[in-house]
Backbone and ligand atoms as CSV (ligand in chain L), in Angstrom:
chain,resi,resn,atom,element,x,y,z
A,1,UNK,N,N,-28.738,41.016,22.269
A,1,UNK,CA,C,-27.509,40.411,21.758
A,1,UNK,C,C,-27.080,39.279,22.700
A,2,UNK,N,N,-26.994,37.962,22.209
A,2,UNK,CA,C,-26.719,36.981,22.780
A,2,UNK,C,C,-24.913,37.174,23.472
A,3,UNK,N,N,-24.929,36.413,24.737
A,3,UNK,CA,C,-23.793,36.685,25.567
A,3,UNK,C,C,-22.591,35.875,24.658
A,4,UNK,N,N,-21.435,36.223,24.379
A,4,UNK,CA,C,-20.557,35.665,23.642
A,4,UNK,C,C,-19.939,34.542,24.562
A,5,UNK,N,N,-19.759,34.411,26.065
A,5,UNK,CA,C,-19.503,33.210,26.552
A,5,UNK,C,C,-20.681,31.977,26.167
A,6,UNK,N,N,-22.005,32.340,25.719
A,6,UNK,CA,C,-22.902,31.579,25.221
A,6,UNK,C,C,-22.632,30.710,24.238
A,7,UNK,N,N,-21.991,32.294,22.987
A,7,UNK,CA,C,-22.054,31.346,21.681
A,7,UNK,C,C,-20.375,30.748,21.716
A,8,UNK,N,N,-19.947,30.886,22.444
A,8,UNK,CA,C,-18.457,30.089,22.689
A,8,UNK,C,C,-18.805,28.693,23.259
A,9,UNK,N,N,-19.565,28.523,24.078
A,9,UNK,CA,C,-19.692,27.224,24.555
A,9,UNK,C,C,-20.482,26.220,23.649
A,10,UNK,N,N,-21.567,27.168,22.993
A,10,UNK,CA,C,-22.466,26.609,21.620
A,10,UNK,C,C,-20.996,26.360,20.446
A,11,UNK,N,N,-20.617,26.766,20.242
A,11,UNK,CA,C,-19.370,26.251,19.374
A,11,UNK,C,C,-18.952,25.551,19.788
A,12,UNK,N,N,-18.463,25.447,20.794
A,12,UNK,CA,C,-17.639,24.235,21.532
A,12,UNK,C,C,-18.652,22.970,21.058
A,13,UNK,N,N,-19.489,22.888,21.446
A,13,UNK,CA,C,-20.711,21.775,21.764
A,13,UNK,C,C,-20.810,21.489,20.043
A,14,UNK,N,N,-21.137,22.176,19.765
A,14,UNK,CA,C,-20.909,21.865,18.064
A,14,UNK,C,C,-19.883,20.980,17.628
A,15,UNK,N,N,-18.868,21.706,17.559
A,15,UNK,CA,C,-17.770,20.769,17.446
A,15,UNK,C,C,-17.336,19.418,17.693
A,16,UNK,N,N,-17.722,19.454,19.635
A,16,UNK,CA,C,-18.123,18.005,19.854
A,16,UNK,C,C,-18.681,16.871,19.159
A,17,UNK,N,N,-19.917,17.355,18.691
A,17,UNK,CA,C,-20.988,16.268,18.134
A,17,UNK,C,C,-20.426,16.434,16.894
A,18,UNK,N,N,-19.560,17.656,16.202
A,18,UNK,CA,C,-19.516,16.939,14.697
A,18,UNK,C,C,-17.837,16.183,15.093
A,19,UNK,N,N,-17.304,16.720,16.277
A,19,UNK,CA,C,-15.802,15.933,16.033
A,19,UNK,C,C,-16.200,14.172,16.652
A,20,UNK,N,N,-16.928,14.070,17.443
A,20,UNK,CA,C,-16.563,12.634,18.111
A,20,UNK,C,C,-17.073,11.875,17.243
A,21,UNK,N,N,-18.141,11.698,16.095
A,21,UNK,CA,C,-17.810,10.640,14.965
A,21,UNK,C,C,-16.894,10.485,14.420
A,22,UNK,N,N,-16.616,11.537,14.022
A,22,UNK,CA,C,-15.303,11.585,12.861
A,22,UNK,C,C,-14.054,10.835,14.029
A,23,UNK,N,N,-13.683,11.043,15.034
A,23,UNK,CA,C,-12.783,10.525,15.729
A,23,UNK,C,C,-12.910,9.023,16.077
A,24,UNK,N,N,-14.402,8.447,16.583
A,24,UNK,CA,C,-14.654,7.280,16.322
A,24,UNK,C,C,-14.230,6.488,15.005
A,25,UNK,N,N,-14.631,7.049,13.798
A,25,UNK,CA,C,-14.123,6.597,12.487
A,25,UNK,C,C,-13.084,6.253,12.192
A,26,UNK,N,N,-11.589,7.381,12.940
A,26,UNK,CA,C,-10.564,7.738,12.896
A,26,UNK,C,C,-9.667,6.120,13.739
A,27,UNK,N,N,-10.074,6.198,14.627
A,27,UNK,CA,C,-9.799,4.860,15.825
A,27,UNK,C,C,-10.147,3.777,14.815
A,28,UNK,N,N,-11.420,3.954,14.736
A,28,UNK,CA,C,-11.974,2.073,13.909
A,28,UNK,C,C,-10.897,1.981,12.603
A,29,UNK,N,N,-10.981,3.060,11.706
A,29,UNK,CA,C,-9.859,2.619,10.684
A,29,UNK,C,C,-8.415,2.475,11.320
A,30,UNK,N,N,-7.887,3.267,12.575
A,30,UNK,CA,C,-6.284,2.968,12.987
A,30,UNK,C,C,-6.339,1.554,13.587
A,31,UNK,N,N,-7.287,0.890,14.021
A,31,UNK,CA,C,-7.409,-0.270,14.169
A,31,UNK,C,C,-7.628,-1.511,13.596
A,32,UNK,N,N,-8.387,-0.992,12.207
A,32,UNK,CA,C,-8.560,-1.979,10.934
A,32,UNK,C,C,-7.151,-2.161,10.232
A,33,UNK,N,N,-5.798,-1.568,10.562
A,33,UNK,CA,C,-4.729,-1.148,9.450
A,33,UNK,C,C,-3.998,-2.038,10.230
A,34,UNK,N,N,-3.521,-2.742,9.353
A,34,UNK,CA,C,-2.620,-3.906,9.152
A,34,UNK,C,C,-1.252,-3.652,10.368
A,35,UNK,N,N,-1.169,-4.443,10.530
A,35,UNK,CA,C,0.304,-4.083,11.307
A,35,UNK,C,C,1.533,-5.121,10.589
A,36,UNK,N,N,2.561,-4.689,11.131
A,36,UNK,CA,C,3.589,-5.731,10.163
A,36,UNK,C,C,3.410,-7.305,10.849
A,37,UNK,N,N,3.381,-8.365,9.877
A,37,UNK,CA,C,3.314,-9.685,10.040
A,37,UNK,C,C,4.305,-10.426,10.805
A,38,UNK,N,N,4.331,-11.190,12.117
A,38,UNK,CA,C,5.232,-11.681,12.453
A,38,UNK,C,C,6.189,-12.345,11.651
A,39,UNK,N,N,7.728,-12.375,11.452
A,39,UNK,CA,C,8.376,-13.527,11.247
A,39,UNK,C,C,8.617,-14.397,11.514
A,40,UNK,N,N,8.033,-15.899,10.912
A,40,UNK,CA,C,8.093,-16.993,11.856
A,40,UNK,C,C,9.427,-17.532,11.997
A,41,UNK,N,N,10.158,-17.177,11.627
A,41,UNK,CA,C,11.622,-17.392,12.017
A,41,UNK,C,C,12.384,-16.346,13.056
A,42,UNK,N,N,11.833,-14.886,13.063
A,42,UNK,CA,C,12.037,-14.502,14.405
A,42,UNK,C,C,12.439,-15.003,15.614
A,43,UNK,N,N,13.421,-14.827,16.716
A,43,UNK,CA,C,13.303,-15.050,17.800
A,43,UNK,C,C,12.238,-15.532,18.648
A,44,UNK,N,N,11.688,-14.251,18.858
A,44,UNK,CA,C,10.241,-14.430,19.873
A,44,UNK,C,C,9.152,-15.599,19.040
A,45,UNK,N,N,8.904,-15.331,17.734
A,45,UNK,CA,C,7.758,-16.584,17.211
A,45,UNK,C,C,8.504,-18.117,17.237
A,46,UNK,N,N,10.426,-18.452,16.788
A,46,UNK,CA,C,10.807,-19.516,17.411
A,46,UNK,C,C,10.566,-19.624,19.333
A,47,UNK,N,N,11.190,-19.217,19.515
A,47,UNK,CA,C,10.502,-19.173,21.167
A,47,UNK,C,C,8.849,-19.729,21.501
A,48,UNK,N,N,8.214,-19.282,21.047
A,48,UNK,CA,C,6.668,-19.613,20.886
A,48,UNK,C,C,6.431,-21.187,19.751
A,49,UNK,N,N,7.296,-21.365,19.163
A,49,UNK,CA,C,7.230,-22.240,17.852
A,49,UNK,C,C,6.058,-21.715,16.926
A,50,UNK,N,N,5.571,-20.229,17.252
A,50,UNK,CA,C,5.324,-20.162,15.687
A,50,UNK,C,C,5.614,-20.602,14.373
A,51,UNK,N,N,4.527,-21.487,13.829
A,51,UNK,CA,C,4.225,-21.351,12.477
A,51,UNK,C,C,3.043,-21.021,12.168
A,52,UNK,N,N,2.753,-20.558,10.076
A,52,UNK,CA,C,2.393,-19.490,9.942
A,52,UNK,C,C,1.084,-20.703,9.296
A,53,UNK,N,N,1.313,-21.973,9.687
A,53,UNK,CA,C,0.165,-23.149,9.182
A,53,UNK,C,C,-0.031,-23.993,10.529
A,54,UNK,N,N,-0.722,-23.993,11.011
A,54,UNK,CA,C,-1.381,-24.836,11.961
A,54,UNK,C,C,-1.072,-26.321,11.821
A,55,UNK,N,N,-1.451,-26.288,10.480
A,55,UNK,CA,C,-1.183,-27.810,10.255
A,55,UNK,C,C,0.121,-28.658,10.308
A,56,UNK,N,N,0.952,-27.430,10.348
A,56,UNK,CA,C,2.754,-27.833,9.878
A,56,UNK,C,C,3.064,-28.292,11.496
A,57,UNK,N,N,2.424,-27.655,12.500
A,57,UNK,CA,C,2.543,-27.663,14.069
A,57,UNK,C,C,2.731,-29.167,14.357
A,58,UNK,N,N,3.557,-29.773,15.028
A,58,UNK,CA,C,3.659,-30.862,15.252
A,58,UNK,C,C,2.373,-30.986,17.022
A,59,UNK,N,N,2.862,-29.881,17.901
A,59,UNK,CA,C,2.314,-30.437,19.044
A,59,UNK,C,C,0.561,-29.680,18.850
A,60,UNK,N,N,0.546,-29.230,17.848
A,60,UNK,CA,C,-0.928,-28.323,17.747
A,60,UNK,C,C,-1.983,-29.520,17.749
A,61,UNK,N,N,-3.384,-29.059,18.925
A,61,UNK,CA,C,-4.536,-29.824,18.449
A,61,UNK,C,C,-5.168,-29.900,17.273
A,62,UNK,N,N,-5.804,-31.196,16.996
A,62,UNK,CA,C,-6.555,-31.150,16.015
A,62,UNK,C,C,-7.282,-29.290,15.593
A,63,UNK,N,N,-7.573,-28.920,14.968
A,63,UNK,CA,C,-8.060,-27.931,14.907
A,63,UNK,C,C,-7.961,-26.206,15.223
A,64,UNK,N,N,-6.873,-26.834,16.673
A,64,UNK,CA,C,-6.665,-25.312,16.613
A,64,UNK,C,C,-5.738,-24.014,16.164
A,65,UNK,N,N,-5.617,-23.200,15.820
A,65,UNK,CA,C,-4.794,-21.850,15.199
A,65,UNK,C,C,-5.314,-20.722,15.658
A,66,UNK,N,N,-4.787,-19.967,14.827
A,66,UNK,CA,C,-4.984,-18.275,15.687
A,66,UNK,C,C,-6.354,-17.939,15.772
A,67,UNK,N,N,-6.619,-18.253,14.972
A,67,UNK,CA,C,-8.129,-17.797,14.454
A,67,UNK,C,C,-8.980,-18.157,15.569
A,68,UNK,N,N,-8.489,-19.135,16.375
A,68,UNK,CA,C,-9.497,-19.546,17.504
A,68,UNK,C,C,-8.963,-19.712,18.808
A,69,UNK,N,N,-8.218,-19.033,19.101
A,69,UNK,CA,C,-7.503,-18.445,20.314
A,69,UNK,C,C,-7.622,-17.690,20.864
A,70,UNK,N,N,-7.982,-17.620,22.381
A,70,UNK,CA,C,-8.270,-17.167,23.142
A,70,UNK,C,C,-6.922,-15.617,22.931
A,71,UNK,N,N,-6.108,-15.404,22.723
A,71,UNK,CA,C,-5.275,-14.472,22.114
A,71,UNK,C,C,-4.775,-13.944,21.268
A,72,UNK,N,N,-5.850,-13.881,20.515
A,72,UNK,CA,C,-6.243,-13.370,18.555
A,72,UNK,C,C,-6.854,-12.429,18.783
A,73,UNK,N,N,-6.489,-11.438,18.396
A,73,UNK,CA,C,-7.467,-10.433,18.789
A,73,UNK,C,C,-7.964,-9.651,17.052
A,74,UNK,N,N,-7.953,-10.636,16.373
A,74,UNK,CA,C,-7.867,-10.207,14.477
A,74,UNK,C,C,-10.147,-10.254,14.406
A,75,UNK,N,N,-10.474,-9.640,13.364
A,75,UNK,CA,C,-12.042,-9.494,13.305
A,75,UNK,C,C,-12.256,-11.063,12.855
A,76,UNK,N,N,-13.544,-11.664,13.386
A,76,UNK,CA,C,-13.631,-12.804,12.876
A,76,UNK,C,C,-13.829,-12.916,11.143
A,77,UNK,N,N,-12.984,-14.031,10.844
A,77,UNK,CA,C,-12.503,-14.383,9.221
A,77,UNK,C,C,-11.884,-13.158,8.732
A,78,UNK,N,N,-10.966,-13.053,9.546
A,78,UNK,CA,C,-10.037,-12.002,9.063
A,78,UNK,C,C,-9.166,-13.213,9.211
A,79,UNK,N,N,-7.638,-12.893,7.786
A,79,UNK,CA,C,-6.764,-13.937,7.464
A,79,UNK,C,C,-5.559,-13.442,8.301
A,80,UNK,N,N,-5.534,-12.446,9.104
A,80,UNK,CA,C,-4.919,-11.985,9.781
A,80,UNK,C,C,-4.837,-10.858,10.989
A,81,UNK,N,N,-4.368,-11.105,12.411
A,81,UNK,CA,C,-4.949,-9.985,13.017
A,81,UNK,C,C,-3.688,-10.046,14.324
A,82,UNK,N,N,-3.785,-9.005,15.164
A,82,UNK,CA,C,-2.991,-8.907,16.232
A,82,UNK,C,C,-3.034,-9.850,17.166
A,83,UNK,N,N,-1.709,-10.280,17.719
A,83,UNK,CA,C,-2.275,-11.270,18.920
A,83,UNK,C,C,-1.481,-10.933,19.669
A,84,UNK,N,N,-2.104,-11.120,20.806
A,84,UNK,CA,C,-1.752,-9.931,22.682
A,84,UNK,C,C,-0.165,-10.565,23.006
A,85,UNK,N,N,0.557,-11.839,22.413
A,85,UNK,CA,C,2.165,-11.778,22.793
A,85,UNK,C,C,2.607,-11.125,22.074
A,86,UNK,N,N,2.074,-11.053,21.027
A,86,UNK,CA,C,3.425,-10.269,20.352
A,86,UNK,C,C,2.700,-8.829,19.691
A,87,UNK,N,N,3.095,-7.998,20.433
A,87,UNK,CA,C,2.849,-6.766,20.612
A,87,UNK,C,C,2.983,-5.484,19.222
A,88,UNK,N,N,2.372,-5.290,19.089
A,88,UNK,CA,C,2.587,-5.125,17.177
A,88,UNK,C,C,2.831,-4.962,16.160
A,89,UNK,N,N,2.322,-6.464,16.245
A,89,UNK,CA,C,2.440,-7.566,14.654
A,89,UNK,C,C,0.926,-7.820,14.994
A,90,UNK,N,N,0.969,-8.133,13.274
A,90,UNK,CA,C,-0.274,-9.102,13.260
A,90,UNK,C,C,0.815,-10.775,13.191
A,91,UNK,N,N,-0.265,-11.507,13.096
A,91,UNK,CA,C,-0.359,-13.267,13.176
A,91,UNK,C,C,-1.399,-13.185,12.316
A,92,UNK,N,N,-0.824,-15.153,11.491
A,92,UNK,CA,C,-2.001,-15.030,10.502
A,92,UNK,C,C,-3.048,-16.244,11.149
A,93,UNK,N,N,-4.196,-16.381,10.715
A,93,UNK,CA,C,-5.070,-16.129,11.687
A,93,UNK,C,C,-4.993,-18.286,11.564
A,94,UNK,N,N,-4.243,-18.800,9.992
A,94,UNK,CA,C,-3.632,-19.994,10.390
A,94,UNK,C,C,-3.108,-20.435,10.945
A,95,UNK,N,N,-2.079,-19.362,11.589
A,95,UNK,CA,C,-1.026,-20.057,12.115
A,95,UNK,C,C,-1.575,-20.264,13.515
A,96,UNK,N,N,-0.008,-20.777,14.528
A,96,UNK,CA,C,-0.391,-21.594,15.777
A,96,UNK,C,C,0.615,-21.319,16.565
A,97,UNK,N,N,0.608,-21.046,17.778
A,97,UNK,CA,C,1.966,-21.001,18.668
A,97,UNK,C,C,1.780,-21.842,19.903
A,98,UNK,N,N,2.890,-22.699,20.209
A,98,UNK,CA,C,2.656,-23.071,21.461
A,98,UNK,C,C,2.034,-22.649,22.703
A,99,UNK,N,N,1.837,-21.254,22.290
A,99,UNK,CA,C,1.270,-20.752,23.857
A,99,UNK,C,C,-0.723,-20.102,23.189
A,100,UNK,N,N,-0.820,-21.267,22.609
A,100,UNK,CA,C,-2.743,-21.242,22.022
A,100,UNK,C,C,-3.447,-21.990,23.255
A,101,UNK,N,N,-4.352,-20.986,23.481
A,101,UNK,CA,C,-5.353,-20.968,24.269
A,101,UNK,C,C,-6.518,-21.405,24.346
A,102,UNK,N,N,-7.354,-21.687,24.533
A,102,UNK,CA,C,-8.843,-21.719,23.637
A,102,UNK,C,C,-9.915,-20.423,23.931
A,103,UNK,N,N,-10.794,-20.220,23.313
A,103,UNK,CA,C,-11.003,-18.773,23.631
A,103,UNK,C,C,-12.462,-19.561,24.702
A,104,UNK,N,N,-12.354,-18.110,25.494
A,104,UNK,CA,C,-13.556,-18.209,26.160
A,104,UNK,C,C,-14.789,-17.913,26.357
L,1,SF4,S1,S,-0.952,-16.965,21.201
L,1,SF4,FE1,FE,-2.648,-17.702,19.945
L,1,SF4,S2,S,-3.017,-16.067,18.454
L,1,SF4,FE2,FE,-1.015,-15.715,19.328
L,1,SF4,S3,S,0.416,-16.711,17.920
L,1,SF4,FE3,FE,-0.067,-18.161,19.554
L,1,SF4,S4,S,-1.780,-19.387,18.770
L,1,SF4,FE4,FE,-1.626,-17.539,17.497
């Protein structure tokens, strides 16, 4: 008869390997899920001069917006994703804030 501290630790170990995918899965989707969208009329995004078009940006470079900022942290060609000032919200991945970076 096998020692029951045996098959306790064999359960345990089981569990492991079937729980840590499922928990990986669990993370990647709490991370795929939307967060609420900044308001570009907000405080903090006026402060930043968020807008939600790059193009509308008066002091913005040719070309750049969220999407290519060194502080976008959204999946690439995603139309929207988190960005590291403003703590979470998403930003859409057009828009532009004075404090754009270039990524590295
Ligand atoms: S810091 Fe970058 S990603 Fe964040 S709002 Fe400004 S331009 Fe967009």
């Amino acid at each position: 008869m096998p020692d029951p501290a045996y098959l306790s630790r064999r359960r345990l170990l089981q569990r492991l390997a079937l729980g840590t995918p499922l928990a990986a899965l669990g993370v990647r989707a709490a991370l795929a899920a939307e967060l609420p969208l900044l308001a570009a009329d907000s405080a903090a995004a006026k402060a930043l001069k968020y807008v939600e078009d790059a193009q509308q940006a008066k002091d913005a470079s040719p070309g750049s917006s969220c999407a290519n900022c060194g502080l976008y942290a959204g999946a690439a060609g995603s139309a929207r994703g988190p960005c590291q000032l403003f703590a979470g919200q998403d930003v859409l991945a057009a828009g532009w804030c004075s404090a754009w970076a270039p990524q590295l």
